[in-house]
MDTraj code that builds the backbone (N, CA, C; nanometers):
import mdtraj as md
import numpy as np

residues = "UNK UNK UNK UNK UNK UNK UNK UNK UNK UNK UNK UNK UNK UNK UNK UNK UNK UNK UNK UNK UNK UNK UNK UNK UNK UNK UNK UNK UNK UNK UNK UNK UNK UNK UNK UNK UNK UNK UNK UNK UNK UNK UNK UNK UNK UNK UNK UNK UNK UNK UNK UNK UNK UNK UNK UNK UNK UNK UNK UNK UNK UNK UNK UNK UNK UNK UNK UNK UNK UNK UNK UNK UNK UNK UNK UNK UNK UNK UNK UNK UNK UNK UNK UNK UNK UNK UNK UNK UNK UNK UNK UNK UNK UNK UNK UNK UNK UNK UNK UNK UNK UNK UNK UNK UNK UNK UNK UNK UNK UNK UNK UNK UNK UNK UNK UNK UNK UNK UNK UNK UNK UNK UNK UNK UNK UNK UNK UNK UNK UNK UNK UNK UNK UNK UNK UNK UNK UNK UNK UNK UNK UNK UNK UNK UNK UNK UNK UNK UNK UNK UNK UNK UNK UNK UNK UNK UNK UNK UNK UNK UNK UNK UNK UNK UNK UNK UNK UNK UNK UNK UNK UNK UNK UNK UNK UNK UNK UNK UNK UNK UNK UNK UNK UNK UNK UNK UNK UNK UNK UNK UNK UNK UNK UNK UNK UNK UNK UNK UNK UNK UNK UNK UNK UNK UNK UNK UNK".split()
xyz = np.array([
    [13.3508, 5.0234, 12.8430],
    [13.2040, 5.0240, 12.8460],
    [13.1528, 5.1538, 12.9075],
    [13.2263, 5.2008, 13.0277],
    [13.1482, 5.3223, 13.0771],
    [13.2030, 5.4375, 12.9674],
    [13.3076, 5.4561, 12.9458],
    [13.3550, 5.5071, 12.8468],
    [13.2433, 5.5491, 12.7313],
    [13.2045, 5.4281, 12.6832],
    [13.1235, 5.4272, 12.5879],
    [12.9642, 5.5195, 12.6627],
    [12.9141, 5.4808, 12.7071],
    [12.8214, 5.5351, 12.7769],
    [12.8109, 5.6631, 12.8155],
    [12.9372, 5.7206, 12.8832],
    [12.9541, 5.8940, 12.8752],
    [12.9481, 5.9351, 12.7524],
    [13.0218, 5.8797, 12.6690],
    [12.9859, 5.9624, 12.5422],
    [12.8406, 5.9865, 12.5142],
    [12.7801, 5.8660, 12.4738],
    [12.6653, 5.8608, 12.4841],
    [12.5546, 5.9950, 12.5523],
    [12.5977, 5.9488, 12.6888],
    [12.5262, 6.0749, 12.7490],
    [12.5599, 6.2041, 12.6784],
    [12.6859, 6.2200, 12.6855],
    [12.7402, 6.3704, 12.6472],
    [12.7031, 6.3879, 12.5544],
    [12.6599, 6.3153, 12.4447],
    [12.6221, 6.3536, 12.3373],
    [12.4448, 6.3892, 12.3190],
    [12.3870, 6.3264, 12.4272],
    [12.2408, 6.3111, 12.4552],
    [12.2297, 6.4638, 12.4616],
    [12.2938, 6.5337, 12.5955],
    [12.3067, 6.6307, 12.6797],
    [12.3250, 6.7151, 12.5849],
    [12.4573, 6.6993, 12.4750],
    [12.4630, 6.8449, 12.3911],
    [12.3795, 6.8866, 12.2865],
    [12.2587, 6.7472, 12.2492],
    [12.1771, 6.7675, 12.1579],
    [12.0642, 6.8414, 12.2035],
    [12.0221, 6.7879, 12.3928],
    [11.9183, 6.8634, 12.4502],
    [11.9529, 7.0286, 12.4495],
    [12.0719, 7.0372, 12.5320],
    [12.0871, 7.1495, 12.5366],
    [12.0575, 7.2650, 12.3923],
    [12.1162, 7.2183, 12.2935],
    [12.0655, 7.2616, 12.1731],
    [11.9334, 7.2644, 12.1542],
    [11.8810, 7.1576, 12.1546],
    [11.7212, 7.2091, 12.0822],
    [11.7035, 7.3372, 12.1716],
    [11.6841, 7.3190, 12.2993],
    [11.7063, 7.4179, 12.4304],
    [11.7094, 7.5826, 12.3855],
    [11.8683, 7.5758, 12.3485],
    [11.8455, 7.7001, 12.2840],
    [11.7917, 7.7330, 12.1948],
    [11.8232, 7.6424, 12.0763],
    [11.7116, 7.7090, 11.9577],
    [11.5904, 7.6885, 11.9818],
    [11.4987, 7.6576, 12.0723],
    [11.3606, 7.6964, 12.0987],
    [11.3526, 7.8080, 12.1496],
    [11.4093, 7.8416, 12.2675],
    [11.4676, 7.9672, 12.3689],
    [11.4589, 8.0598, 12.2684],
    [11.5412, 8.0840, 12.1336],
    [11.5803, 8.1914, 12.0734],
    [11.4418, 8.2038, 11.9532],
    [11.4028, 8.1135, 11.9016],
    [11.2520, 8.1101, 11.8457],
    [11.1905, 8.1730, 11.9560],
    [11.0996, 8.1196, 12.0169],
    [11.0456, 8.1907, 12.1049],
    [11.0744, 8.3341, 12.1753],
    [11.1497, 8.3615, 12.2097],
    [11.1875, 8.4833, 12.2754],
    [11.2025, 8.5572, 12.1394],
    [11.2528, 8.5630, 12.0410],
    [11.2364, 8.6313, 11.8792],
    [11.0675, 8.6551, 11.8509],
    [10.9697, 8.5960, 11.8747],
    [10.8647, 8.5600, 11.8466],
    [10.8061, 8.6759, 11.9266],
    [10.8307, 8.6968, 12.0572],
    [10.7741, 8.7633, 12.1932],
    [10.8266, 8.9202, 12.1436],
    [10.9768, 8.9622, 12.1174],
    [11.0348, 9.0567, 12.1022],
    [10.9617, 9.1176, 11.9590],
    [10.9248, 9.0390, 11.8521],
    [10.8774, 9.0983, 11.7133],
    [10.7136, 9.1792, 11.7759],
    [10.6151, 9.0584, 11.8091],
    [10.4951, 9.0985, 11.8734],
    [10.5083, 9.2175, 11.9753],
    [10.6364, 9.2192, 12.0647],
    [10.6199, 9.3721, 12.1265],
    [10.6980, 9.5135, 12.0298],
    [10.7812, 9.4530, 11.9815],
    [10.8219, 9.5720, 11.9164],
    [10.6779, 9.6147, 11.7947],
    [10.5895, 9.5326, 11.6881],
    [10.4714, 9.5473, 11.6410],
    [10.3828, 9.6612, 11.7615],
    [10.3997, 9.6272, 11.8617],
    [10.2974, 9.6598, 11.9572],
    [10.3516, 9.8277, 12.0091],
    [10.4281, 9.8461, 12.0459],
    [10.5235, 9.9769, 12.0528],
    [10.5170, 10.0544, 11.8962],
    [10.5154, 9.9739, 11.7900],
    [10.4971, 10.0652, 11.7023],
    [10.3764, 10.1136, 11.6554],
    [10.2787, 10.0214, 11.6626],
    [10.1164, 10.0626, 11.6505],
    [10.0798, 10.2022, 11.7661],
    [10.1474, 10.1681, 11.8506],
    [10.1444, 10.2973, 11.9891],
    [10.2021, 10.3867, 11.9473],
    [10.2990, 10.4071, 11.8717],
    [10.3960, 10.5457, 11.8526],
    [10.3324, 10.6018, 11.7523],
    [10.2605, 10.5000, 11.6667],
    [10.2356, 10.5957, 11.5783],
    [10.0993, 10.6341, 11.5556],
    [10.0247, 10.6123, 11.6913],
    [9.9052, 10.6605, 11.7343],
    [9.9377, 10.7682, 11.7914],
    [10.0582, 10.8099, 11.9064],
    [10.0633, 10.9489, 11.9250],
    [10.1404, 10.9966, 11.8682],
    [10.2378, 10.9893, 11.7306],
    [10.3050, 11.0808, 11.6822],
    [10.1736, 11.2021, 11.5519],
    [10.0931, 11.0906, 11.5111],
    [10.0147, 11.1126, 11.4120],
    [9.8596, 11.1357, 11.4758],
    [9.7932, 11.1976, 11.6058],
    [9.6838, 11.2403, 11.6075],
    [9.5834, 11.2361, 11.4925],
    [9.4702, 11.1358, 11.5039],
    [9.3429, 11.1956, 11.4345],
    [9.3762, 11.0979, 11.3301],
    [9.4922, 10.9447, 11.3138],
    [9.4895, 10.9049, 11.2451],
    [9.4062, 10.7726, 11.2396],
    [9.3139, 10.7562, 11.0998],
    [9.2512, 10.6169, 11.0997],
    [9.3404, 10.4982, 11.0368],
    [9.4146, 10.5496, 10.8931],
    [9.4219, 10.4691, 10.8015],
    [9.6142, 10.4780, 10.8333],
    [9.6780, 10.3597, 10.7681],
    [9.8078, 10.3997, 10.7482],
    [9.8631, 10.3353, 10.6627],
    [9.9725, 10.3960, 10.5571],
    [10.0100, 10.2910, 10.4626],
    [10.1830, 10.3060, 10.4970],
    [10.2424, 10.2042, 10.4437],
    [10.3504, 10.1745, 10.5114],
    [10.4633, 10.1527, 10.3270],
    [10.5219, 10.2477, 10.3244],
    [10.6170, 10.2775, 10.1912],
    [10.7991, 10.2130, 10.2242],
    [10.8274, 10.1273, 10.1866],
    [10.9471, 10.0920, 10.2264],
    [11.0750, 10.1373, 10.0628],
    [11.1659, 10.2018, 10.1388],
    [11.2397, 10.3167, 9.9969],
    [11.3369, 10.2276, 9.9399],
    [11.3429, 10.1646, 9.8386],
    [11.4192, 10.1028, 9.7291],
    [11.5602, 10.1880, 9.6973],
    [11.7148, 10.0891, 9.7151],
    [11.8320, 10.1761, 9.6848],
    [11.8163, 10.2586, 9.6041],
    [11.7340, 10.2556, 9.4603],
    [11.7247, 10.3674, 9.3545],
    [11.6537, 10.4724, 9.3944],
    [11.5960, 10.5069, 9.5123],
    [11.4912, 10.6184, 9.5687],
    [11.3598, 10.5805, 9.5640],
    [11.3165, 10.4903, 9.4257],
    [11.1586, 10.4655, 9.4415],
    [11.1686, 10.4134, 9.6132],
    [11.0152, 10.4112, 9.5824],
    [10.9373, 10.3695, 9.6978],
    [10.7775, 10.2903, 9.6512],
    [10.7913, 10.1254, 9.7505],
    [10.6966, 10.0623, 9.6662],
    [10.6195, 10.0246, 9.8586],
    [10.4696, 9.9679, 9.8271],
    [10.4185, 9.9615, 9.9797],
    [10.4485, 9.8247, 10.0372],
    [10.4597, 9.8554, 10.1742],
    [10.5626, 9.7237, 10.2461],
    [10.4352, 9.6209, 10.2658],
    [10.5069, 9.5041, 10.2536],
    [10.4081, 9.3742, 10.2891],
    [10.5104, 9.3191, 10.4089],
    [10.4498, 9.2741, 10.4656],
    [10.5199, 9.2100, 10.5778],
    [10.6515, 9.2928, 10.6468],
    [10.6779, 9.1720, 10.7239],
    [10.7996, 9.2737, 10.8245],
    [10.9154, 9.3396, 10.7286],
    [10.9641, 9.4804, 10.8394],
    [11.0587, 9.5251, 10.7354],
    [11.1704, 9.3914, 10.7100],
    [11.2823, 9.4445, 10.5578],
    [11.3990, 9.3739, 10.5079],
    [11.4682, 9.4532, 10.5514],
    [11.4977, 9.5058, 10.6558],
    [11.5893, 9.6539, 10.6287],
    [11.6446, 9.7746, 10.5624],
    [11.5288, 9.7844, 10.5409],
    [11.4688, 9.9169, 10.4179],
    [11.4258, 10.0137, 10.4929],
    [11.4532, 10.1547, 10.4569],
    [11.4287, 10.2477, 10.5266],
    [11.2669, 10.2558, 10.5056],
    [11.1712, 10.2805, 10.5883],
    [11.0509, 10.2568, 10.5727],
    [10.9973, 10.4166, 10.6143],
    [10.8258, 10.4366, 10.5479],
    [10.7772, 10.5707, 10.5481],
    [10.6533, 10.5059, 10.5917],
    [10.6332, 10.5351, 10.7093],
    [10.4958, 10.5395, 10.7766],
    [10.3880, 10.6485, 10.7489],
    [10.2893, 10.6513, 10.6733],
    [10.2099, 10.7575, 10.6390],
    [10.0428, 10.7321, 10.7035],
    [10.0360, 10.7937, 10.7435],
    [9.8685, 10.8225, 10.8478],
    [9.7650, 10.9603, 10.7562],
    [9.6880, 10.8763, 10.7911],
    [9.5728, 10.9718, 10.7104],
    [9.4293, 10.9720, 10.7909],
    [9.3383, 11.0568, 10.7777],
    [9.2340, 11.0853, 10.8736],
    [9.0980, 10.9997, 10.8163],
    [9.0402, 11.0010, 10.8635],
    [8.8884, 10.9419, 10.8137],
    [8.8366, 10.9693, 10.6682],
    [8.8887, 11.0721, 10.6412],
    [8.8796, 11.1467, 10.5197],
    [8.9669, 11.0893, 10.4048],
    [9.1062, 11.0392, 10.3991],
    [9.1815, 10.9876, 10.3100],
    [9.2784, 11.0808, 10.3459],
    [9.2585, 11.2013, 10.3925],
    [9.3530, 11.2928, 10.3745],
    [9.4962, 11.2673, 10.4524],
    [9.6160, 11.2942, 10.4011],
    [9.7194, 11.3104, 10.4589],
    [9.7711, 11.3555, 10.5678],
    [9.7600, 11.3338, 10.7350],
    [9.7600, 11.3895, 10.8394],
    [9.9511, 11.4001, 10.8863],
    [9.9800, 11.2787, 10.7662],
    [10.1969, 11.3191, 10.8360],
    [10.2441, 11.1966, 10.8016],
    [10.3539, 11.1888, 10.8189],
    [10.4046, 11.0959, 10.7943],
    [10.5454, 11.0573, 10.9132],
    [10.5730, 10.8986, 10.9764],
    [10.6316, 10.8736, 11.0942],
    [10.8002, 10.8183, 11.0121],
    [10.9145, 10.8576, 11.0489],
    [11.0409, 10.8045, 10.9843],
    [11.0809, 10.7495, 11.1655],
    [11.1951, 10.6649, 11.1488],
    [11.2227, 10.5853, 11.1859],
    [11.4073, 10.6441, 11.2083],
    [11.5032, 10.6253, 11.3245],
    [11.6347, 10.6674, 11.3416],
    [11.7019, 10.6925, 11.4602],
    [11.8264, 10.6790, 11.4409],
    [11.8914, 10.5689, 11.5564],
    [12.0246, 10.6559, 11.5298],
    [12.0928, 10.6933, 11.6333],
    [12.2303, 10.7234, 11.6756],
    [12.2794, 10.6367, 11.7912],
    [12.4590, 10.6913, 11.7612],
    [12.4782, 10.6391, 11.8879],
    [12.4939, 10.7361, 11.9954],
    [12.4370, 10.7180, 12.1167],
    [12.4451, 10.8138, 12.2473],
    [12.5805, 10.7923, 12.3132],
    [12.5238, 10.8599, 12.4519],
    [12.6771, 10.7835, 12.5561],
    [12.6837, 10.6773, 12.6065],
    [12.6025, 10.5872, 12.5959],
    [12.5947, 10.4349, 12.6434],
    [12.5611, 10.3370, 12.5244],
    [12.4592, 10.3802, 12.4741],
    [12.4312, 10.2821, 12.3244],
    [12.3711, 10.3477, 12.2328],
    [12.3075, 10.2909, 12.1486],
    [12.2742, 10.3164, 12.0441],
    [12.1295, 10.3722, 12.0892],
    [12.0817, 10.4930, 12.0597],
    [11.9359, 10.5127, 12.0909],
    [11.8799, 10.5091, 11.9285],
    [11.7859, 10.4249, 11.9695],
    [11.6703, 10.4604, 11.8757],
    [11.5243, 10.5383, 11.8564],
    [11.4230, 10.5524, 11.7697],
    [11.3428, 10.7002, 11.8052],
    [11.2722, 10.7042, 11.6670],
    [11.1330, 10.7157, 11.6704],
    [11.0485, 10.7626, 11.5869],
    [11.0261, 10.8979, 11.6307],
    [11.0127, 10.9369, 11.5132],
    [10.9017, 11.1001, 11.4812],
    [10.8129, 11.1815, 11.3986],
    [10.7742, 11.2292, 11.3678],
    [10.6600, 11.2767, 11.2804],
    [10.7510, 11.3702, 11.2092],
    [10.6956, 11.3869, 11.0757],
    [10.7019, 11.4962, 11.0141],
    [10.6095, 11.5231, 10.9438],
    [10.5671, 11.6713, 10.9289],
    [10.4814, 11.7360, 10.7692],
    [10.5625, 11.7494, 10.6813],
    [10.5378, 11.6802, 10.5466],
    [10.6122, 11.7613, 10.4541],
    [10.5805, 11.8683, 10.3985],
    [10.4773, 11.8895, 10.4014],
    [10.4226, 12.0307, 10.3309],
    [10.4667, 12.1850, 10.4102],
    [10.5081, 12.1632, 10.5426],
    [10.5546, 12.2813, 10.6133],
    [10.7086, 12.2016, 10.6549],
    [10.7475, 12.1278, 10.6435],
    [10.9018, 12.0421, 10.6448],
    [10.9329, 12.1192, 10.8390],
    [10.8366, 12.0434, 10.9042],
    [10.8395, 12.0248, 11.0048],
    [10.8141, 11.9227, 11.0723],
    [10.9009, 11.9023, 11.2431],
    [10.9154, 11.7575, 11.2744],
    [10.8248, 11.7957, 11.4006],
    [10.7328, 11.6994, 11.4039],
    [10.5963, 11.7885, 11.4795],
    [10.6142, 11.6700, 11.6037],
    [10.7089, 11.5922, 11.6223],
    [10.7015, 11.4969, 11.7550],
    [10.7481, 11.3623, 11.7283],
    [10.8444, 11.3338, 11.8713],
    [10.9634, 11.2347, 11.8920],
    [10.9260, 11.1673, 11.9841],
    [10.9421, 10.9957, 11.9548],
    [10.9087, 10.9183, 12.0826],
    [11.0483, 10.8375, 12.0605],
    [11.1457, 10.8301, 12.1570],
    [11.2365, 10.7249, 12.1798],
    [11.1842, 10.6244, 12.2208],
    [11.1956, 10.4808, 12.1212],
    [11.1261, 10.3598, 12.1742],
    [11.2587, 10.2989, 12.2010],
    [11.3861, 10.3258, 12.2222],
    [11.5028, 10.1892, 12.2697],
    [11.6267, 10.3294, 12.2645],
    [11.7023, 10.2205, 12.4362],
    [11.7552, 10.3004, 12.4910],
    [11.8485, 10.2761, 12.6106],
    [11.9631, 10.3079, 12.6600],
    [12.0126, 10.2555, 12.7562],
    [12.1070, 10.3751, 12.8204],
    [12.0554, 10.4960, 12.8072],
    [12.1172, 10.6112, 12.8730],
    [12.1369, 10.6113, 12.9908],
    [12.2265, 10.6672, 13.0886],
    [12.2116, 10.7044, 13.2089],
    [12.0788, 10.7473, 13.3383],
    [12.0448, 10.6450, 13.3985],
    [11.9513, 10.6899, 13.4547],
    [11.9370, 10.8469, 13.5080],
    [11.7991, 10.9321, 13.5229],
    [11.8378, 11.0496, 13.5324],
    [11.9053, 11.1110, 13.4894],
    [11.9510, 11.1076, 13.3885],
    [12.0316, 11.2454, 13.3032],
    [11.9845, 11.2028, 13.1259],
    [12.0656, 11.0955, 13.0630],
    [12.1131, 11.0520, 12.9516],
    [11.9009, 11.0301, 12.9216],
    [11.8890, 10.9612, 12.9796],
    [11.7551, 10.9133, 12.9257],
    [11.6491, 10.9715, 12.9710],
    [11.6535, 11.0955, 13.0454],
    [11.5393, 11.1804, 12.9905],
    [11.5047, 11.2310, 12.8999],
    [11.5840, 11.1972, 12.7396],
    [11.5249, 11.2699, 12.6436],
    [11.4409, 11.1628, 12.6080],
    [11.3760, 11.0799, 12.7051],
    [11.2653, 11.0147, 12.6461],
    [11.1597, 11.0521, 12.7010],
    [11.1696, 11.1146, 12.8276],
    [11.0908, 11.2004, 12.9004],
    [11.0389, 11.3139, 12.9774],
    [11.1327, 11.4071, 12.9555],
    [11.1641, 11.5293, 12.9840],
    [11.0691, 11.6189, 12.9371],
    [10.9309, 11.6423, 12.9629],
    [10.8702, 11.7510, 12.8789],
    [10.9143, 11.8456, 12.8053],
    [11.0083, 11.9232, 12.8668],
    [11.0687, 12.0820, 12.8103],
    [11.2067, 12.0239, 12.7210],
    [11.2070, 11.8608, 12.7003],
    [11.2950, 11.8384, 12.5775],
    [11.2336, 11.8403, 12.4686],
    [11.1207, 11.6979, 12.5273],
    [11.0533, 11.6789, 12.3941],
    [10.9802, 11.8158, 12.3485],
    [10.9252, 11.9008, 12.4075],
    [10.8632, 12.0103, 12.3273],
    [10.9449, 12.1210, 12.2171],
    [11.0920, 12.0532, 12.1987],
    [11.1469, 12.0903, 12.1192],
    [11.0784, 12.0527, 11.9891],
    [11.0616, 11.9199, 12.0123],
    [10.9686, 11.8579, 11.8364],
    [10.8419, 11.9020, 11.8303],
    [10.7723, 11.9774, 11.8218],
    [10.6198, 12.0274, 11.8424],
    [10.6672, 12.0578, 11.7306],
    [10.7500, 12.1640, 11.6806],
    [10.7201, 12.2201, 11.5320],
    [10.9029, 12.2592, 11.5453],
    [10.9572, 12.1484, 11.4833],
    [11.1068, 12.2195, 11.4874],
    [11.1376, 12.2121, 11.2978],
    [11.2212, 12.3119, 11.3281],
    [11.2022, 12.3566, 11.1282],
    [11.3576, 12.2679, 11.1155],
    [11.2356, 12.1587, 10.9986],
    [11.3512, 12.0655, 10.9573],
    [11.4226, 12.0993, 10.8295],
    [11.3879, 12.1917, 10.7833],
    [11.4349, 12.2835, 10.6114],
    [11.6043, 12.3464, 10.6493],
    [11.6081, 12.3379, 10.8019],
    [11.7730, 12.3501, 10.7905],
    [11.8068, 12.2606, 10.8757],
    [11.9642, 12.2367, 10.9127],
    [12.0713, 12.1214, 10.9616],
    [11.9931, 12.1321, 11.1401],
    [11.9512, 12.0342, 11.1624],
    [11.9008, 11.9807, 11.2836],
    [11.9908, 11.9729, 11.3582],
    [12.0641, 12.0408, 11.5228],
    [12.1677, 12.0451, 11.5864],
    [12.1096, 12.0837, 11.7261],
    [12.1551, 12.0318, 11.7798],
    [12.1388, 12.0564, 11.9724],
    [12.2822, 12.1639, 12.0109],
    [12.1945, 12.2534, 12.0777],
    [12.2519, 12.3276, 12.1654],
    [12.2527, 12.3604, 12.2937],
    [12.3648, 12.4032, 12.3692],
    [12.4072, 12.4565, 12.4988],
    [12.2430, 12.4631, 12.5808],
    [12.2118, 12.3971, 12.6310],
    [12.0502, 12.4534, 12.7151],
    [12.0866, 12.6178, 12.7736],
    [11.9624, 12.6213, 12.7224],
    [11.9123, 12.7599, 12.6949],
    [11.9829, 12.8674, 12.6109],
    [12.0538, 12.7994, 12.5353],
    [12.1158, 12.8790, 12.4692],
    [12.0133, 12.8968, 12.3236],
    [11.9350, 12.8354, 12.3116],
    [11.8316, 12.8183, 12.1839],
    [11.7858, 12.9274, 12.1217],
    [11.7814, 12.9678, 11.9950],
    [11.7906, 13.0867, 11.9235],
    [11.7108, 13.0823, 11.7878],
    [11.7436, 12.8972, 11.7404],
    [11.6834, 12.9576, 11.6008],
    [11.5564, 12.8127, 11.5930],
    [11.4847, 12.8092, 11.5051],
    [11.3560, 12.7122, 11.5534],
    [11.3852, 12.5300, 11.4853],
    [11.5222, 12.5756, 11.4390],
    [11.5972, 12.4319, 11.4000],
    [11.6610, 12.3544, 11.4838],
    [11.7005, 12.4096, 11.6104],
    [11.7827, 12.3822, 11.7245],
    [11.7215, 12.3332, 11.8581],
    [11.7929, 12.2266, 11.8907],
    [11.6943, 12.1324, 12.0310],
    [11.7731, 12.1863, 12.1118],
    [11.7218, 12.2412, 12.2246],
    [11.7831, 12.3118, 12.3332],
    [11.8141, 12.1637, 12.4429],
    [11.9396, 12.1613, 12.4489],
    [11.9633, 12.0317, 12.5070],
    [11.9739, 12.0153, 12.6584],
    [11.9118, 11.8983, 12.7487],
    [11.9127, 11.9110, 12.8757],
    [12.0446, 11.8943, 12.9671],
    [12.0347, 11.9750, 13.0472],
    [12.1572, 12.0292, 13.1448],
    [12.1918, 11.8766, 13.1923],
    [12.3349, 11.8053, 13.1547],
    [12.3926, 11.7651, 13.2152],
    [12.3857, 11.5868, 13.1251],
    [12.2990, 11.6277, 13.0397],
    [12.3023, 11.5056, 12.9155],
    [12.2927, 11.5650, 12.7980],
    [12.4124, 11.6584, 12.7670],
    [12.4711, 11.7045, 12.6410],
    [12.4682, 11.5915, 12.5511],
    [12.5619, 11.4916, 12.5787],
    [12.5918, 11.3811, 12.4482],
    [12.4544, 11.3146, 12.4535],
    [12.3641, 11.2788, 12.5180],
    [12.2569, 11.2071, 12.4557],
    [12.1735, 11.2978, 12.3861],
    [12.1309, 11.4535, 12.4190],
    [12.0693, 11.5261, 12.3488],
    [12.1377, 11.5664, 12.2092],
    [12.2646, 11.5740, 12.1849],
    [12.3521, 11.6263, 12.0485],
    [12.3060, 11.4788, 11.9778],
    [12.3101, 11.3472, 12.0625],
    [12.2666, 11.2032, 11.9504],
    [12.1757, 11.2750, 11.8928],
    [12.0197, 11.2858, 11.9669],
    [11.9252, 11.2711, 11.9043],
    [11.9209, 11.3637, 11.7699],
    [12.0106, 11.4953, 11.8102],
    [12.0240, 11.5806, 11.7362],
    [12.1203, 11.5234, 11.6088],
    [12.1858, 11.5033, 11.6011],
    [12.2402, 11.3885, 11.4902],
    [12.1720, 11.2827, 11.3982],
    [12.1000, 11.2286, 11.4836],
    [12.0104, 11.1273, 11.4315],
    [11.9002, 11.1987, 11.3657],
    [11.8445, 11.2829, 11.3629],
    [11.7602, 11.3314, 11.2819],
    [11.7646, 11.4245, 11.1738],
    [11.8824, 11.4964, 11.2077],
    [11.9283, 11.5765, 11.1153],
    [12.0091, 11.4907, 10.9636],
    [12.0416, 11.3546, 11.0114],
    [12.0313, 11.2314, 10.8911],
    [11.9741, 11.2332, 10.8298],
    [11.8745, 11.1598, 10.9363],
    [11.7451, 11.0843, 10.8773],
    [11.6966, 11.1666, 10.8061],
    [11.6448, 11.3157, 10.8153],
    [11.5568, 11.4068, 10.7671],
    [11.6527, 11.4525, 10.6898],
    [11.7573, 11.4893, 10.6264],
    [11.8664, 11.4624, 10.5400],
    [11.8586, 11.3496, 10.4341],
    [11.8050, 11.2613, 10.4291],
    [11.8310, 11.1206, 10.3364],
    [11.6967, 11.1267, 10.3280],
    [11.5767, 11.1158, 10.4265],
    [11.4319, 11.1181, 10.3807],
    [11.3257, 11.1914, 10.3218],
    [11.3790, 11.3032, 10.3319],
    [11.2838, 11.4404, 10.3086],
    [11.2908, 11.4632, 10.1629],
    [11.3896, 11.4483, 10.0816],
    [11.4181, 11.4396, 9.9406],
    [11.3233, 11.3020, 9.8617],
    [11.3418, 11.2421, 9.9351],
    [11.3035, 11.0819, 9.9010],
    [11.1386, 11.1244, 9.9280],
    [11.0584, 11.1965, 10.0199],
    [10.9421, 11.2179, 10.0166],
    [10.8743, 11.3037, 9.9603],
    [10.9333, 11.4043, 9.9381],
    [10.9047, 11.5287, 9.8701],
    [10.8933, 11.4529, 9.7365],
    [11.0201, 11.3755, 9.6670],
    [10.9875, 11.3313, 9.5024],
    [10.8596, 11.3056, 9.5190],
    [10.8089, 11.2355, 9.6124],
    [10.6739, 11.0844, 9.5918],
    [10.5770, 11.1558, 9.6706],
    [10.5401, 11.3077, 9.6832],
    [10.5029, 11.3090, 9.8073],
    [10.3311, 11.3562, 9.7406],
    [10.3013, 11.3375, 9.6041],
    [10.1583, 11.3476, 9.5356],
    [10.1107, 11.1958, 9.5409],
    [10.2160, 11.0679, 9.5430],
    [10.1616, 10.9468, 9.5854],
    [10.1294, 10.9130, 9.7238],
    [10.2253, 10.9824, 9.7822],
    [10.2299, 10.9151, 9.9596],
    [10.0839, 10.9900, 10.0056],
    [10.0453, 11.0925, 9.9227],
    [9.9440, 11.2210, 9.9632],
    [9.8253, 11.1100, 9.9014],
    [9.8638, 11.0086, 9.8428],
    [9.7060, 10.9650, 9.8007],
    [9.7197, 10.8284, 9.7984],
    [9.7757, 10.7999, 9.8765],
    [9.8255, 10.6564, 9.9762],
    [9.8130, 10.5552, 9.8960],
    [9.8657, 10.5621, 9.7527],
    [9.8690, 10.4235, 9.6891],
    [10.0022, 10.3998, 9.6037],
])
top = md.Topology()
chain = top.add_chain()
for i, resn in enumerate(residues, 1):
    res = top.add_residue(resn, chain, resSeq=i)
    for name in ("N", "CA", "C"):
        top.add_atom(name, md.element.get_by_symbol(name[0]), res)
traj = md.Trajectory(xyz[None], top)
């Protein structure tokens, strides 16, 4: 009889515990989508200055590109901002390496019309305090992206060794997280810039 009854319980217990988590993981999924939405409405208010309007292009394996409805599928996606005017003010790509601790991830702007990457915000990150993860805040890093010429191979170099206007002069003593970022974009802008340039009389007239 008691026999019977522990089970009972135990079985009560492993069903609570369950709903438990799968509410836990609903919810906390729910909280994490709404802030990551919220971080991205922000990034791409300061990557794209002066922008009103934005249309959101998600790139199909064949290269087209059709406009995103709802959350991404895991499609490389083209954030495009435009001014009061309609006009084309840039466009935000999306890219992720791995650093010396994890995986950093990182929006940035580009023009295509001058194939320049005009500014980088790392939104996720787990670098070394003080060293690794100041390239999320380091002024004299980030002012590498103000206007870095993305028309050749994107590469981090030796700090202060910087020479040509393609090259992120990387901060003293977080080499491997500055060479990531430098990796990660020299991809991305590698696989995307072709893909925008085809479409880039549609993306220019946001439909």
């Amino acid at each position: 009889m008691k026999s019977s009854v522990m089970i009972r319980f135990l079985g009560f217990l492993s069903l609570l515990c369950g709903v438990l988590i799968v509410g836990t993981h609903l919810l906390t999924q729910s909280l994490i989508r709404v802030n990551q939405e919220t971080i991205l409405r922000e990034s791409l208010t300061q990557l794209l200055p002066g922008m009103e309007k934005q249309v959101v292009y998600e790139v199909e394996p064949s290269g087209e590109i059709v406009i995103a409805h709802g959350q991404a599928g895991g499609a490389k996606r083209i954030f495009a901002g435009y001014d009061a005017h309609g006009k084309l003010v840039g466009v935000v790509l999306e890219a992720s390496a791995r650093g010396y601790a994890d995986v950093i991830s990182a929006m940035y702007a580009y023009a295509p019309e001058k194939k320049l990457i005009t500014g980088l915000i790392v939104v996720e990150m787990r670098e070394t305090p003080g060293l690794g993860n100041k390239i999320g805040s380091d002024p004299e890093f980030l002012a590498n992206f103000k206007a870095l010429d993305a028309s050749h191979p994107v590469g981090a170099v030796k700090h202060g060794t910087k020479r040509n206007p393609w090259e992120i002069d990387a901060i003293s003593g977080a080499t491997i997280s500055s060479r990531a970022v430098g990796r990660m974009l020299s991809a991305s802008i590698g696989e995307m810039a072709p893909v925008i340039e085809r479409h880039r009389e549609r993306i220019e007239r946001g439909n």
